[in-house]
mmCIF file as Biopython writes it, N, C-alpha, C and O atoms, coordinates in Angstrom:
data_model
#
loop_
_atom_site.group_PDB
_atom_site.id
_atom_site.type_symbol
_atom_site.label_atom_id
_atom_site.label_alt_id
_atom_site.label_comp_id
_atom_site.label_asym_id
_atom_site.label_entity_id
_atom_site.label_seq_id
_atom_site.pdbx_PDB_ins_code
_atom_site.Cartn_x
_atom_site.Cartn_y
_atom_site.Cartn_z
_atom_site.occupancy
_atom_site.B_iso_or_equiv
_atom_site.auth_seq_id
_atom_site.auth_asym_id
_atom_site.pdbx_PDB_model_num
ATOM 1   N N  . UNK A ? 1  ? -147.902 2.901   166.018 1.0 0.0 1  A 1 
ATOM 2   C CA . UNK A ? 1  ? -148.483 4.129   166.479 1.0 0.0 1  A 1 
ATOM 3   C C  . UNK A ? 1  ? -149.729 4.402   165.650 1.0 0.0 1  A 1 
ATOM 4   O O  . UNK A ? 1  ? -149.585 4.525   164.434 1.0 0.0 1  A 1 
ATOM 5   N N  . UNK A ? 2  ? -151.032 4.518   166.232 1.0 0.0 2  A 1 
ATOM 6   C CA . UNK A ? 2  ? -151.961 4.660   165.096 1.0 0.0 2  A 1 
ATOM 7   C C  . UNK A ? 2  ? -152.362 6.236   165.283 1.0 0.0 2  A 1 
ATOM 8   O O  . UNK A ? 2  ? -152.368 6.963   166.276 1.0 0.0 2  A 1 
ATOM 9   N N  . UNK A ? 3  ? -152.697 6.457   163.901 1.0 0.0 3  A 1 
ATOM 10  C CA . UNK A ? 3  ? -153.125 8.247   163.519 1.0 0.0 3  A 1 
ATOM 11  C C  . UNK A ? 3  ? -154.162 8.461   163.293 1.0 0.0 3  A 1 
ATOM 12  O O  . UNK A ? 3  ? -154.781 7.483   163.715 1.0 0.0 3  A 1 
ATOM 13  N N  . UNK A ? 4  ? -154.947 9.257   162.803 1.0 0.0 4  A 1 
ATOM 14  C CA . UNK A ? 4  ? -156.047 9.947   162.650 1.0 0.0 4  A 1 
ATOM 15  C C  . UNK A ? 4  ? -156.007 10.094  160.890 1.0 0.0 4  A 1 
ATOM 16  O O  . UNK A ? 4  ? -154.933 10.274  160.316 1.0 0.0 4  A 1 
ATOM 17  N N  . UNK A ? 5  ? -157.287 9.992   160.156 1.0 0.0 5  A 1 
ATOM 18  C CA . UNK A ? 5  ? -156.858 10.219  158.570 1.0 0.0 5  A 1 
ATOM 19  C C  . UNK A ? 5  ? -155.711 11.563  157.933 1.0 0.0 5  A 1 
ATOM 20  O O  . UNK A ? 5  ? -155.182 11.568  156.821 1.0 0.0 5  A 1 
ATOM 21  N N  . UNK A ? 6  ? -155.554 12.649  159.050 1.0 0.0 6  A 1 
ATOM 22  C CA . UNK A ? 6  ? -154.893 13.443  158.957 1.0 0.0 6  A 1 
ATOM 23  C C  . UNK A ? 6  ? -153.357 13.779  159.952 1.0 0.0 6  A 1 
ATOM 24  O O  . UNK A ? 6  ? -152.814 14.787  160.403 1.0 0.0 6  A 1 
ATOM 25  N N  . UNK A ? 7  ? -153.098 12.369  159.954 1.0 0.0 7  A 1 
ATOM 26  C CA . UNK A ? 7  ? -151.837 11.922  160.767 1.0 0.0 7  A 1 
ATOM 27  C C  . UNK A ? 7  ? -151.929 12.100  161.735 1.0 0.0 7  A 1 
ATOM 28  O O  . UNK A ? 7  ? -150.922 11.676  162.302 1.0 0.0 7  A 1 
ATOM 29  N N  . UNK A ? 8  ? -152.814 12.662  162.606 1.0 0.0 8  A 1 
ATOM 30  C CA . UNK A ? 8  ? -152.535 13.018  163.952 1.0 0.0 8  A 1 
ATOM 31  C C  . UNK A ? 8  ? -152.502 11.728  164.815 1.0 0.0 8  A 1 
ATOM 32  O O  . UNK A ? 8  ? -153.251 10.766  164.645 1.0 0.0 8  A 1 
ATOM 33  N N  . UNK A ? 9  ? -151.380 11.847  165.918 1.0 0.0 9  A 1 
ATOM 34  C CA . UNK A ? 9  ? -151.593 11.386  166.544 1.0 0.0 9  A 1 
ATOM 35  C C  . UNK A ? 9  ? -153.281 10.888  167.656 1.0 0.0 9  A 1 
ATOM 36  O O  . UNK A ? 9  ? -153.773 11.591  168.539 1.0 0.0 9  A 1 
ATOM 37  N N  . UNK A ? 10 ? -153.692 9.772   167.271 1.0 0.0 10 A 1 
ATOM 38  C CA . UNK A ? 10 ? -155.259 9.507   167.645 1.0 0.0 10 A 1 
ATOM 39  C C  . UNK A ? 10 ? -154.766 9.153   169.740 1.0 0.0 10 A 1 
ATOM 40  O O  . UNK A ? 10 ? -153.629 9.073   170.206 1.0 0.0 10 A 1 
ATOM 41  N N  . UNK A ? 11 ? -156.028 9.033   170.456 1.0 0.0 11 A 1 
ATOM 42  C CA . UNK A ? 11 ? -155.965 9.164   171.559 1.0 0.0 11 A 1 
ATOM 43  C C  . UNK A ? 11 ? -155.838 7.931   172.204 1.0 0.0 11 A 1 
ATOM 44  O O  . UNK A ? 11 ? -155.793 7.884   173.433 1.0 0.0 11 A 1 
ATOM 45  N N  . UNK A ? 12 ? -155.756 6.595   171.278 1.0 0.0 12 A 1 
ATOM 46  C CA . UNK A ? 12 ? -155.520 5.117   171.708 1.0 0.0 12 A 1 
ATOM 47  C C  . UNK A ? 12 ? -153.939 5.491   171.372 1.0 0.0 12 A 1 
ATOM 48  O O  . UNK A ? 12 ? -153.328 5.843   172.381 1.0 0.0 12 A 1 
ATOM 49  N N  . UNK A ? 13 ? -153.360 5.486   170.469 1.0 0.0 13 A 1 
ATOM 50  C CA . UNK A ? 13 ? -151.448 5.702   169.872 1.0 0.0 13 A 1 
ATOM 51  C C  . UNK A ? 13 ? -150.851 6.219   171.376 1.0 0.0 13 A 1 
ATOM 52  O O  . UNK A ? 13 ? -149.971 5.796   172.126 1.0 0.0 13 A 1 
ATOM 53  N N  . UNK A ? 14 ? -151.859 7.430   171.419 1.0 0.0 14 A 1 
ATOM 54  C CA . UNK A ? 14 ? -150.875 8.375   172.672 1.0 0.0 14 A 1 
ATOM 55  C C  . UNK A ? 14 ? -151.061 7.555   173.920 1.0 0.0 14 A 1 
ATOM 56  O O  . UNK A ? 14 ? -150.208 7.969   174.706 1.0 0.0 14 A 1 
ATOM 57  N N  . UNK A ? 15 ? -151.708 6.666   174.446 1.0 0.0 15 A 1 
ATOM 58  C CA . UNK A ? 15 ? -151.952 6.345   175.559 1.0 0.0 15 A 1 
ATOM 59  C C  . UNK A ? 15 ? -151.623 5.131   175.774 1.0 0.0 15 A 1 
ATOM 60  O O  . UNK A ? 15 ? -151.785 4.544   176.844 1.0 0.0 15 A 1 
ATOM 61  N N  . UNK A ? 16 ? -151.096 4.633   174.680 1.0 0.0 16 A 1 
ATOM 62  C CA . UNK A ? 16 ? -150.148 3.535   174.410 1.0 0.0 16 A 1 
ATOM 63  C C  . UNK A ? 16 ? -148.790 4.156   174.871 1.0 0.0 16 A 1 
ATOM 64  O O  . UNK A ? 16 ? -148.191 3.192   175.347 1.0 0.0 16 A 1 
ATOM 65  N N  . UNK A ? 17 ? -148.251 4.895   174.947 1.0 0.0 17 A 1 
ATOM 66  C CA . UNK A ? 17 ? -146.680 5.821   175.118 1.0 0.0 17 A 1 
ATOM 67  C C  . UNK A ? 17 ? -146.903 6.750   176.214 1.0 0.0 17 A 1 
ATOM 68  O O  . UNK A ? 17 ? -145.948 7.501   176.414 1.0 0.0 17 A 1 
ATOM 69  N N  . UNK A ? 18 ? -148.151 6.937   177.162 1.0 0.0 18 A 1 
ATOM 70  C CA . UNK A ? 18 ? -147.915 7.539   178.391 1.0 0.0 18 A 1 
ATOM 71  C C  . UNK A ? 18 ? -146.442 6.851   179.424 1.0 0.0 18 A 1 
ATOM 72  O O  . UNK A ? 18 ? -145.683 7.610   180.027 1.0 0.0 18 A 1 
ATOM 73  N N  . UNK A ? 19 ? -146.332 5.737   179.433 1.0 0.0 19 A 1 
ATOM 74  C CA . UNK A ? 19 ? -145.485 5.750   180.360 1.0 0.0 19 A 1 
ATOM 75  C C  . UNK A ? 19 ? -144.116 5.590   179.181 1.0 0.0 19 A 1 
ATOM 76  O O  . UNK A ? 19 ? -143.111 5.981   179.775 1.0 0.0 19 A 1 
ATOM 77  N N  . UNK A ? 20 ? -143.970 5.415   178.598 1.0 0.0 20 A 1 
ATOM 78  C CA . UNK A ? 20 ? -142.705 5.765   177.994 1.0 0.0 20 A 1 
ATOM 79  C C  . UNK A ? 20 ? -141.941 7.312   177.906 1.0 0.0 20 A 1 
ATOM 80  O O  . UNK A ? 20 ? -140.758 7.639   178.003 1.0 0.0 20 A 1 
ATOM 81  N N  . UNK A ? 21 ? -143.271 8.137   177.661 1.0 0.0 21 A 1 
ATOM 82  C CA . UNK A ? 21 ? -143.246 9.583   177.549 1.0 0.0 21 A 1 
ATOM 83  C C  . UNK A ? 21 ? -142.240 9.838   179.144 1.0 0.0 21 A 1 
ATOM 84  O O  . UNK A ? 21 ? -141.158 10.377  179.378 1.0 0.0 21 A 1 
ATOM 85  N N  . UNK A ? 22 ? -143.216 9.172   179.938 1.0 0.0 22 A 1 
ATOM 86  C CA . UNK A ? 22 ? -142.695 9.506   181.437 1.0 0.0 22 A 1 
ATOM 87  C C  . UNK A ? 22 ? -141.336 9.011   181.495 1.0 0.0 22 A 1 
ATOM 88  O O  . UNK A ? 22 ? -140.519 9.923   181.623 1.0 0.0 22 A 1 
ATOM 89  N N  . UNK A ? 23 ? -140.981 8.177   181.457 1.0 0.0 23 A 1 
ATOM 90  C CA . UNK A ? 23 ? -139.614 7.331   181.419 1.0 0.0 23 A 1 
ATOM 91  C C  . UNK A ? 23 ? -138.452 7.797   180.650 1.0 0.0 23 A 1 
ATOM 92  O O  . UNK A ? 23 ? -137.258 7.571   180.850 1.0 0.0 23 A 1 
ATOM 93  N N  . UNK A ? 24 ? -138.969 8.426   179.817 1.0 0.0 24 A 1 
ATOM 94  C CA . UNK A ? 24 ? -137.836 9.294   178.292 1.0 0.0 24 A 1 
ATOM 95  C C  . UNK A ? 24 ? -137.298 8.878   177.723 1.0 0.0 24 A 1 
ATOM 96  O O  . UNK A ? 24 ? -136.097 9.083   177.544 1.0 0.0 24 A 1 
ATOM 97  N N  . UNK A ? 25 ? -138.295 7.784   176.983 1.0 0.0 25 A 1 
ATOM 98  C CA . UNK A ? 25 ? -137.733 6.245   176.370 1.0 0.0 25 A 1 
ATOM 99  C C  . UNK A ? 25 ? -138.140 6.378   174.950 1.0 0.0 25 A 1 
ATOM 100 O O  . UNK A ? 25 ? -137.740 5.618   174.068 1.0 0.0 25 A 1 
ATOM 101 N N  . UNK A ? 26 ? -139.205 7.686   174.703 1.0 0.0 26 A 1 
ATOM 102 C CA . UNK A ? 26 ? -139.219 7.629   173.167 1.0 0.0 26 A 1 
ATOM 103 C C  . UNK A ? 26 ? -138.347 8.731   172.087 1.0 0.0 26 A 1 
ATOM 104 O O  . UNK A ? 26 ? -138.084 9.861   172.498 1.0 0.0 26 A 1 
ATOM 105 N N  . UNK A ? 27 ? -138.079 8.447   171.180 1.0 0.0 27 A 1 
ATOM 106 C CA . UNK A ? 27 ? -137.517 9.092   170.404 1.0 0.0 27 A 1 
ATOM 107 C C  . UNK A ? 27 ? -137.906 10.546  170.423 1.0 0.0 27 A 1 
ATOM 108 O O  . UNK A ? 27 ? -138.835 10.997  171.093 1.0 0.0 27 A 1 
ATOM 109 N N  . UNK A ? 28 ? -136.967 11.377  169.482 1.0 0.0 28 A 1 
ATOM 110 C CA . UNK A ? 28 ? -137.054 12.846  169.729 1.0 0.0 28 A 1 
ATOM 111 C C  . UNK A ? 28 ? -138.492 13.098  168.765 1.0 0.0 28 A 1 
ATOM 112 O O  . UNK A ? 28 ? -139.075 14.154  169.009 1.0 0.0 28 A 1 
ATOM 113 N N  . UNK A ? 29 ? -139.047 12.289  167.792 1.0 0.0 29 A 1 
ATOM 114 C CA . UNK A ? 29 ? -139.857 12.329  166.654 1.0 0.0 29 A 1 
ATOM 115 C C  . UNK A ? 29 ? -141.359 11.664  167.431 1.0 0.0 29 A 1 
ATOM 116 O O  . UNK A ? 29 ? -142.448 11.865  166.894 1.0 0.0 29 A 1 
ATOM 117 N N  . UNK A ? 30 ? -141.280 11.122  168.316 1.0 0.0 30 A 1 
ATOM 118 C CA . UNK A ? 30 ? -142.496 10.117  168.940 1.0 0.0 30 A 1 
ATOM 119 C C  . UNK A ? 30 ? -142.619 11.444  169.737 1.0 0.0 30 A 1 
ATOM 120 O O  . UNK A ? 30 ? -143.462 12.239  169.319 1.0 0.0 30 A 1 
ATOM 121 N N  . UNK A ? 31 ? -141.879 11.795  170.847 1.0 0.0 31 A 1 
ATOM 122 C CA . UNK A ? 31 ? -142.163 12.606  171.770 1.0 0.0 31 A 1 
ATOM 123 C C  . UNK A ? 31 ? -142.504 14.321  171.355 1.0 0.0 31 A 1 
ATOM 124 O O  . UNK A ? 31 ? -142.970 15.111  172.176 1.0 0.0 31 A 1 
ATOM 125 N N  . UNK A ? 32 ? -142.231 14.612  170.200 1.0 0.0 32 A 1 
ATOM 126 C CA . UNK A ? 32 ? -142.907 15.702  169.412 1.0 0.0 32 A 1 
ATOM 127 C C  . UNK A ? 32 ? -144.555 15.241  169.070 1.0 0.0 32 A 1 
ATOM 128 O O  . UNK A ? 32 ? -145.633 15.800  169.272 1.0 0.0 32 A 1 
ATOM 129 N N  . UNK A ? 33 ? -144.245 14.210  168.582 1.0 0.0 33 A 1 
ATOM 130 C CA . UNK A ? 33 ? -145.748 14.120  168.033 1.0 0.0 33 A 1 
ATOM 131 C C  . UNK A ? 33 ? -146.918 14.213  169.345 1.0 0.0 33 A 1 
ATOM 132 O O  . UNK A ? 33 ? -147.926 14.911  169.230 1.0 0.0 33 A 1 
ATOM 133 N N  . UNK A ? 34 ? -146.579 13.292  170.767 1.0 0.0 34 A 1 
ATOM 134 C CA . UNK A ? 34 ? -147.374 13.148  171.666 1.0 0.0 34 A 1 
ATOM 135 C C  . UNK A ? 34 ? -147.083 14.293  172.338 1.0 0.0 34 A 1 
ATOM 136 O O  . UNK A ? 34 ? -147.785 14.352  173.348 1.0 0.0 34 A 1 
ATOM 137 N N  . UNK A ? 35 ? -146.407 15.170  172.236 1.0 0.0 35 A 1 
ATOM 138 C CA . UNK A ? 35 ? -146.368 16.681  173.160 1.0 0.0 35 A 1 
ATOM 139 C C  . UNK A ? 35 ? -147.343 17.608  172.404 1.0 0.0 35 A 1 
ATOM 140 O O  . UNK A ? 35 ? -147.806 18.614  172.942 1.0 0.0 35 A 1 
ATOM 141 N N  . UNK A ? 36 ? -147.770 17.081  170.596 1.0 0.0 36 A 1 
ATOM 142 C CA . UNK A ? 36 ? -148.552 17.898  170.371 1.0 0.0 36 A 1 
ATOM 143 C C  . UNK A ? 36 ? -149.997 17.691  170.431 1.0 0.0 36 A 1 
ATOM 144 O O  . UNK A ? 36 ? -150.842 18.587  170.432 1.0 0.0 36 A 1 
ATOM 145 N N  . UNK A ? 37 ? -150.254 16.163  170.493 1.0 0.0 37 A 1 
ATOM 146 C CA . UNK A ? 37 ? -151.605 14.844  170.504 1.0 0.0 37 A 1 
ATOM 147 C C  . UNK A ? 37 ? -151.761 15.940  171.783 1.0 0.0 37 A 1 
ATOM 148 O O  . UNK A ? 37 ? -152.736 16.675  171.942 1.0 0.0 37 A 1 
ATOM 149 N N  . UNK A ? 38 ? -150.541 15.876  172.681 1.0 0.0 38 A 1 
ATOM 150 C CA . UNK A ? 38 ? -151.373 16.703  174.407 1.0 0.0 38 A 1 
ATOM 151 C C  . UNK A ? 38 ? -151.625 18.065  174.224 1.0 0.0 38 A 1 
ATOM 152 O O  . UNK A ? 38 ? -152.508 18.684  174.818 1.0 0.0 38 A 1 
ATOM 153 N N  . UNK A ? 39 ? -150.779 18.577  173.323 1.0 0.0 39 A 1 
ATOM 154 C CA . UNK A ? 39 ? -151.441 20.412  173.691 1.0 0.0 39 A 1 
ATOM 155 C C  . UNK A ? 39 ? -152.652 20.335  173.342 1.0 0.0 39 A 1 
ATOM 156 O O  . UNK A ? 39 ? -153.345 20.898  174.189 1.0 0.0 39 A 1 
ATOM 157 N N  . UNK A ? 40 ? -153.405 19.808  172.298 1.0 0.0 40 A 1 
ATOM 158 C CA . UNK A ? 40 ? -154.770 19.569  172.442 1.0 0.0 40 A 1 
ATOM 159 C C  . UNK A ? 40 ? -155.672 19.025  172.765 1.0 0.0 40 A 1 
ATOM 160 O O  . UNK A ? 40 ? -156.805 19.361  172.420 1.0 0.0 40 A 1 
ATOM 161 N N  . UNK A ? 41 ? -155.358 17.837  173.669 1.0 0.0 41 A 1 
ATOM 162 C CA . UNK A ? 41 ? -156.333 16.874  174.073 1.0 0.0 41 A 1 
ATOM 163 C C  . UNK A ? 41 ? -156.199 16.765  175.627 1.0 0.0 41 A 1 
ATOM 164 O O  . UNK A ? 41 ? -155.244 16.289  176.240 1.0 0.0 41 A 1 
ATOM 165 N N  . UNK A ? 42 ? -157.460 17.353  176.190 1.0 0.0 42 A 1 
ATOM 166 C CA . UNK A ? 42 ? -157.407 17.435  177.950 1.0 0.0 42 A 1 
ATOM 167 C C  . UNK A ? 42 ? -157.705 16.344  178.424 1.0 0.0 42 A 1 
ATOM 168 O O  . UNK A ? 42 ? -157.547 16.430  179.642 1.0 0.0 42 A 1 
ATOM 169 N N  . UNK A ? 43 ? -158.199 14.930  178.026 1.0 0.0 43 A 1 
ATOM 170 C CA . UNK A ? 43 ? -158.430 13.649  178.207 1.0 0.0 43 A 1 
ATOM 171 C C  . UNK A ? 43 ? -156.991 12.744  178.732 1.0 0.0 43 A 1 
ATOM 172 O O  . UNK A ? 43 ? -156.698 12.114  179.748 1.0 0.0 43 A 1 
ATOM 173 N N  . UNK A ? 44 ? -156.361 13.042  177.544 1.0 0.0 44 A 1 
ATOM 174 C CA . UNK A ? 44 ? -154.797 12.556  177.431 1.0 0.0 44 A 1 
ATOM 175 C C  . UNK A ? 44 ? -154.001 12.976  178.499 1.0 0.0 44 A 1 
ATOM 176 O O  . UNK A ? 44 ? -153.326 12.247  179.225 1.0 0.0 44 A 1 
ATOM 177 N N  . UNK A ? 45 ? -154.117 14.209  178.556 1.0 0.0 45 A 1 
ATOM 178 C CA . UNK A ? 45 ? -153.337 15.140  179.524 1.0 0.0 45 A 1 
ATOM 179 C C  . UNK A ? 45 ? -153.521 14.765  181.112 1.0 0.0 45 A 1 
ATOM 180 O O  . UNK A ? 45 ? -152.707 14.636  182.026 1.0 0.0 45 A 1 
ATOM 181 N N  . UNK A ? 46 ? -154.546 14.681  181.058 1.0 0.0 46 A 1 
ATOM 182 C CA . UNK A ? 46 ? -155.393 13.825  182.242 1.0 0.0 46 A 1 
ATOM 183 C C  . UNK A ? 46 ? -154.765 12.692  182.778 1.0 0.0 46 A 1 
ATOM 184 O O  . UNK A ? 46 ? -154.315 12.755  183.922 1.0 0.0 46 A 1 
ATOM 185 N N  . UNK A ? 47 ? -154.636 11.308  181.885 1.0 0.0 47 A 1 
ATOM 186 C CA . UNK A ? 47 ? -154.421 10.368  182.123 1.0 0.0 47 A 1 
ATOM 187 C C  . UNK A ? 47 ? -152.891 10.875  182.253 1.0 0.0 47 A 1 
ATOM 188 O O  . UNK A ? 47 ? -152.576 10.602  183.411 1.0 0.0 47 A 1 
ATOM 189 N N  . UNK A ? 48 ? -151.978 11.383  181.714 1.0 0.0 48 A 1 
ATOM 190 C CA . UNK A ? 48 ? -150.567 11.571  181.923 1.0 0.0 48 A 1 
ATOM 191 C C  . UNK A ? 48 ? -149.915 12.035  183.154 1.0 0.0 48 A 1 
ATOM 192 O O  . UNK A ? 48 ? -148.739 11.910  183.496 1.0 0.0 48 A 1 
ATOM 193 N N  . UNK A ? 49 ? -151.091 12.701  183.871 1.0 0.0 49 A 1 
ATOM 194 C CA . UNK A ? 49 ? -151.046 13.527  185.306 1.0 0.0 49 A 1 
ATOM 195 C C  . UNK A ? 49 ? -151.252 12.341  186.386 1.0 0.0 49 A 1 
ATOM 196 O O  . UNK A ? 49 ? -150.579 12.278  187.414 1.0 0.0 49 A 1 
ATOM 197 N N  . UNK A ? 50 ? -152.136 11.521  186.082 1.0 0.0 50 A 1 
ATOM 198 C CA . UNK A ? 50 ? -152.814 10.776  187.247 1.0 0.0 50 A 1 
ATOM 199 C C  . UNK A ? 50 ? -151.939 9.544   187.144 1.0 0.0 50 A 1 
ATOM 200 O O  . UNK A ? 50 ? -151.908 8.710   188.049 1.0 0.0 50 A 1 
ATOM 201 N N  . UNK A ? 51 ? -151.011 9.405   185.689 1.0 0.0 51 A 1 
ATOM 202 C CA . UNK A ? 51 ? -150.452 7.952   185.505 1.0 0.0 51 A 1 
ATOM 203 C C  . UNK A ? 51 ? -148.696 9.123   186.286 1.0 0.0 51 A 1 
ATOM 204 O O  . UNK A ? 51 ? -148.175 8.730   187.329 1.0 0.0 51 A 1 
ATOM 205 N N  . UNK A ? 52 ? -148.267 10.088  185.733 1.0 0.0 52 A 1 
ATOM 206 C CA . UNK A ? 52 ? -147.349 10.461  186.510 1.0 0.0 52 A 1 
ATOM 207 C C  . UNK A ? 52 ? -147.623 10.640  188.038 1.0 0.0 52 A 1 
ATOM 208 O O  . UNK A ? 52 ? -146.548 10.454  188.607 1.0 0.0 52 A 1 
ATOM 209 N N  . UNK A ? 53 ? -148.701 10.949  189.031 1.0 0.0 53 A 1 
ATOM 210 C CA . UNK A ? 53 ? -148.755 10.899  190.350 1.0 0.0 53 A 1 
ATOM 211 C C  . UNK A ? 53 ? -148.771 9.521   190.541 1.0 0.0 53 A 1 
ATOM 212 O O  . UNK A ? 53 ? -148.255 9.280   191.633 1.0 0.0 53 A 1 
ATOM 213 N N  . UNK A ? 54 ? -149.195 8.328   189.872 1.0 0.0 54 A 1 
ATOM 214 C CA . UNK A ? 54 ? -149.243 7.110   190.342 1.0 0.0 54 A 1 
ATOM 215 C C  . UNK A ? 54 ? -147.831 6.214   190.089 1.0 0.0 54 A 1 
ATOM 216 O O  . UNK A ? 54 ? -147.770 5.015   190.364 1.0 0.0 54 A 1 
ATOM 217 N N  . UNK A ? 55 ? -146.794 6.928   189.567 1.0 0.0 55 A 1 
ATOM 218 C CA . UNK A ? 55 ? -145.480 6.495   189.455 1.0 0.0 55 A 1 
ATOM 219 C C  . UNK A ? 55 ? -144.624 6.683   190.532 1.0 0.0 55 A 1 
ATOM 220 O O  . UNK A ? 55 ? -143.761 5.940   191.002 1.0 0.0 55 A 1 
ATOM 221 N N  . UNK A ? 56 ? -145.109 8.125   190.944 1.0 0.0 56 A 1 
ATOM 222 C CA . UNK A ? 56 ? -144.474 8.886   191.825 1.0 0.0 56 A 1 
ATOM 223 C C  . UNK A ? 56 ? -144.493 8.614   193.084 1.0 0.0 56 A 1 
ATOM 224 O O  . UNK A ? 56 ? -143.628 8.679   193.957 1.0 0.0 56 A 1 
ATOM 225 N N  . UNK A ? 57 ? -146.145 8.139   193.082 1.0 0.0 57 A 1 
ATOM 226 C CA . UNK A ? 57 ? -146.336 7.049   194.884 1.0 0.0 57 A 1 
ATOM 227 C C  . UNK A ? 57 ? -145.729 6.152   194.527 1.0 0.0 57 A 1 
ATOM 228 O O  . UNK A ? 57 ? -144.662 6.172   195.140 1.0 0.0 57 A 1 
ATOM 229 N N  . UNK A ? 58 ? -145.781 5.193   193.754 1.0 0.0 58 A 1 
ATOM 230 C CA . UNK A ? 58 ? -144.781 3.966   193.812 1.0 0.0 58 A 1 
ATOM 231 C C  . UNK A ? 58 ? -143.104 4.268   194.071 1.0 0.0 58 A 1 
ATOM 232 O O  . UNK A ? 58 ? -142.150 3.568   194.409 1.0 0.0 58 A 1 
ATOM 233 N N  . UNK A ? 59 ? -143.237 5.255   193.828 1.0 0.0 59 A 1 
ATOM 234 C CA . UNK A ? 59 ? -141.322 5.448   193.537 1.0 0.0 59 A 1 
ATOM 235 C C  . UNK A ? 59 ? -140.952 5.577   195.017 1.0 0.0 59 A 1 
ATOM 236 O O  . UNK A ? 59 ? -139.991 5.039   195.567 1.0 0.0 59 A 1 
ATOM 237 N N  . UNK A ? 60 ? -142.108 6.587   195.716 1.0 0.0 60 A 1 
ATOM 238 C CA . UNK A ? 60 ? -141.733 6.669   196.930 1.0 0.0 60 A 1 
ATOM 239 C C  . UNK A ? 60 ? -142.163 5.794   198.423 1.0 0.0 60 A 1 
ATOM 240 O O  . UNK A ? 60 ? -141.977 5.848   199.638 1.0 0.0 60 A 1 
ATOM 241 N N  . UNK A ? 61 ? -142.674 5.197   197.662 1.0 0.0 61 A 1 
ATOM 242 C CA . UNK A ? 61 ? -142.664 3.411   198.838 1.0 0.0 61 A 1 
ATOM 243 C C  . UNK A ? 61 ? -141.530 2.554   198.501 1.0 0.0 61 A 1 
ATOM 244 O O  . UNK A ? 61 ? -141.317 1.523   199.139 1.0 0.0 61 A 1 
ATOM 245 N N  . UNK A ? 62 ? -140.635 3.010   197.323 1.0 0.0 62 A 1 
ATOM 246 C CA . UNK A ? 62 ? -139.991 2.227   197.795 1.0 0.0 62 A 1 
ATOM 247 C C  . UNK A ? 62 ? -139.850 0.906   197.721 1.0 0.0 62 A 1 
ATOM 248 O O  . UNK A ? 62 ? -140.858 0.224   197.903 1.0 0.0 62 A 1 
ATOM 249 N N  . UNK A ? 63 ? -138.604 0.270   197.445 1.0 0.0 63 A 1 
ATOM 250 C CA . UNK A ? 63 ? -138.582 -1.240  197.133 1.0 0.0 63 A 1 
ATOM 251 C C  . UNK A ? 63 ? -138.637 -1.843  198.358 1.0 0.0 63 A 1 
ATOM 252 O O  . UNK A ? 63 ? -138.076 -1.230  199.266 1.0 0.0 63 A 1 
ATOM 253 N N  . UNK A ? 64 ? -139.311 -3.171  198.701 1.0 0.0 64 A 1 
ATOM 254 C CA . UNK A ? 64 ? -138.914 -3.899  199.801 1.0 0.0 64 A 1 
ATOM 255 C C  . UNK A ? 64 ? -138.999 -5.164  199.248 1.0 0.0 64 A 1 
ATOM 256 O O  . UNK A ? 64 ? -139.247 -5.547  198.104 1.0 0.0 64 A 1 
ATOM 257 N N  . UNK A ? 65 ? -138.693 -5.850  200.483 1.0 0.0 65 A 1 
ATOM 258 C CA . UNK A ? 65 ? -138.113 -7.652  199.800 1.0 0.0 65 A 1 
ATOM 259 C C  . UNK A ? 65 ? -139.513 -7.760  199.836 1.0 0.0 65 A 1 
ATOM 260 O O  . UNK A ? 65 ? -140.436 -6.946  199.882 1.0 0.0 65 A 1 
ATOM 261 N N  . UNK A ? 66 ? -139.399 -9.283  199.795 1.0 0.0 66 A 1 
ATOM 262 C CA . UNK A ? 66 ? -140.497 -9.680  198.521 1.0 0.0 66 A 1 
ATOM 263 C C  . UNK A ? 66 ? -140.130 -11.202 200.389 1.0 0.0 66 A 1 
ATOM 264 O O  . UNK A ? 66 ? -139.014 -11.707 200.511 1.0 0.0 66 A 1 
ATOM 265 N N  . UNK A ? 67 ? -141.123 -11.493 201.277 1.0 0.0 67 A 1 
ATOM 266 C CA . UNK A ? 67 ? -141.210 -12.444 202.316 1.0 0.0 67 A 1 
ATOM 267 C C  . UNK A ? 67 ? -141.917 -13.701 201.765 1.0 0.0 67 A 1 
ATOM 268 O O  . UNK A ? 67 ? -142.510 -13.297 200.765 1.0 0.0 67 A 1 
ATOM 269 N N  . UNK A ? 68 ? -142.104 -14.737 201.880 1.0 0.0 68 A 1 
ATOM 270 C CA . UNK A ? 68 ? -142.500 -15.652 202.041 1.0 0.0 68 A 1 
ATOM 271 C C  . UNK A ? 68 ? -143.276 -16.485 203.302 1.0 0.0 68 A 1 
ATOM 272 O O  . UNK A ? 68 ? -142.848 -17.549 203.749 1.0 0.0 68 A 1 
ATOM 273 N N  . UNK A ? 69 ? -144.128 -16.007 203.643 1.0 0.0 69 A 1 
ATOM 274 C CA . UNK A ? 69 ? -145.077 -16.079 204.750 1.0 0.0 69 A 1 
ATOM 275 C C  . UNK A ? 69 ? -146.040 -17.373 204.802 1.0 0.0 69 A 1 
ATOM 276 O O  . UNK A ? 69 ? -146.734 -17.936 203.956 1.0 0.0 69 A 1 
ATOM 277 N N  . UNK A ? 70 ? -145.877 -17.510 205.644 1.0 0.0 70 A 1 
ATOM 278 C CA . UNK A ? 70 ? -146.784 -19.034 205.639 1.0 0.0 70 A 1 
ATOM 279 C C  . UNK A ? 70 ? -147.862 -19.193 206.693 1.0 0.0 70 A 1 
ATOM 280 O O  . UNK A ? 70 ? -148.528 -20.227 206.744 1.0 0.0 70 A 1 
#
């Protein structure tokens, strides 16, 4: 996870863990830190919105087989 000279979570660390954040795959200590990297950073927040709507279309298309077409 990389920080800022004053620990903060920096805006490469957090965007490394957008989709984990989404998934609820990081710890209770990771997901504090990047809930606070977002209360201040509208960049981040950004990408977390557009990477959660782009999960959300995938989720709802839906699996289908996988054809072999010739």
């Amino acid at each position: 996870m990389r920080t800022t000279a004053r620990g903060r979570l920096c805006c490469d660390g957090a965007c490394d863990q957008l989709s984990s954040y989404l998934d609820g795959e990081l710890s209770e200590r990771q997901r504090a830190r990047l809930d606070q990297h977002l209360a201040w950073c509208p960049s981040c927040r950004r990408m977390l919105t557009n990477l959660g709507r782009t999960m959300a279309g995938l989720r709802r298309l839906g699996k289908r087989a996988v054809t072999h077409e010739r």
